[in-house]
N, C-alpha and C positions, 0 to 999 in steps of 0.2 A: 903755473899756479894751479892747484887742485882746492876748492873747497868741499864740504861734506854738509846741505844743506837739505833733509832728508823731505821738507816741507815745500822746497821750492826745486821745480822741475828743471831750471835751466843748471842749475848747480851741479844735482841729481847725474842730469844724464852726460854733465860735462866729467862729473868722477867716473862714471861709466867709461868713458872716454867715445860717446856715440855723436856729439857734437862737439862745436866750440861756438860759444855766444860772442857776438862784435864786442862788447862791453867787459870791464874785469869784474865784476861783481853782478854775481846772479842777482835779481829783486825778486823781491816777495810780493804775495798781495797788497799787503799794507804798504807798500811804498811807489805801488803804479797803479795812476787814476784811468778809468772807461774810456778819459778822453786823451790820452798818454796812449793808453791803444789802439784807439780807434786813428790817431793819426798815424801809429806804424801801420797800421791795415792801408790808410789811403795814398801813406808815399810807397809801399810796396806795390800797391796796384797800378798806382799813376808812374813811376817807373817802367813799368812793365808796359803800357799801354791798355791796360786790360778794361777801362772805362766803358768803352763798348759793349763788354761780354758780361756788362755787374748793373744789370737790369731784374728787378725783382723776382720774375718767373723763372730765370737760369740761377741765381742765388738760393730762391727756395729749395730748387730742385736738387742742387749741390749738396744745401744743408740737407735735404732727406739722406741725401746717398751718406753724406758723412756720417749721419747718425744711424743708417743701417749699419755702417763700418764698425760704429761704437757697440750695437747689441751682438755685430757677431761674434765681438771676444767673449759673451755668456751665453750664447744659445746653446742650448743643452745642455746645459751642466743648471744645478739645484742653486736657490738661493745663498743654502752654508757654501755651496761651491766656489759662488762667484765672490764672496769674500774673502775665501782661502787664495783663490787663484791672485787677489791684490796684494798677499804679502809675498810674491813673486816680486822681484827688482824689475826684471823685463817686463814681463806681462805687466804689473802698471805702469812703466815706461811708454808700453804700447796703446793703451788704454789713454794716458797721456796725451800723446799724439792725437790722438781722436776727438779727445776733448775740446785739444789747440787745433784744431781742424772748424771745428762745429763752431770753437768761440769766433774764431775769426770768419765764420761766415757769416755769423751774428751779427758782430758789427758792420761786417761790410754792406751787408742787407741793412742797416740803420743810415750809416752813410748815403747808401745809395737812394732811400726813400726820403731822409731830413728824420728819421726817429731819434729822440735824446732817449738813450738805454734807461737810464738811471729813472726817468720821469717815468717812462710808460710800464719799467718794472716797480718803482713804489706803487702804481697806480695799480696793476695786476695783484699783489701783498695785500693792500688796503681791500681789493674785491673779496679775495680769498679769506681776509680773515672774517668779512662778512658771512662769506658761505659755510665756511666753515670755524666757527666760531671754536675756542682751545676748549670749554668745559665741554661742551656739546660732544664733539670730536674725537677724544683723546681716545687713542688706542682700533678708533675706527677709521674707516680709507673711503667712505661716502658721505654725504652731506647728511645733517640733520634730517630727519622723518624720508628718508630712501634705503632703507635698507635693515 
């Protein structure tokens, strides 16, 4: 079975033929909840035995590495670049990966501390739109009266 589902990754790279996902039908955003994946994050780990090694300090440090992974698919190249380079099928395949790398450290790092994602990112939204208010803001990348 091939689907062609150009929004959702597991579809994507099953047409590719670069995986095969356990399930017949790729999901989308809108149909897997924070807490949907935060439990594949903790039977993959608990499986694994890895409890041990998913201590905040060694999680952090994971996530940095994963997101230096992430910037080295644009280092050197211009911002037109790094847009052009995502209408690539691999290279955003790749870039993908990276993503699904960093998300799942995310959560694991949540799991492993007691953080509800959902709470403490509305809560982060609600600061930000403080600081950065939309009239104030629009079209600038520093806060009111800095720049």
């Amino acid at each position: 079975m091939s689907c062609i589902f150009l929004s959702t990754g597991y579809a994507y790279a099953r047409v590719l033929g670069l995986f095969s996902v356990p399930w017949e039908i790729a999901l989308a955003d809108h149909e897997v909840t924070i807490a949907g994946l935060r439990k594949r994050v903790t039977d993959f780990v608990t499986a694994r035995e890895w409890e041990q090694f998913h201590d905040p300090k060694n999680l952090s440090m994971a996530l940095s590495a994963e997101a230096a992974e992430l910037m080295e698919h644009f280092l050197w190249i211009t911002p037109e670049g790094s847009r052009k380079e995502m209408s690539q099928d691999e290279k955003r395949l790749q870039v993908g990966e990276e993503i699904a790398d960093i998300t799942c450290l995310v959560l694991a790092l949540c799991n492993s501390i007691g953080l509800d994602l959902a709470d403490i990112f509305m809560a982060k939204m609600a600061k930000n739109e403080k600081k950065y208010p939309a009239e104030a803001c629009k079209g600038k990348y520093h806060p009111p009266g800095k720049g």
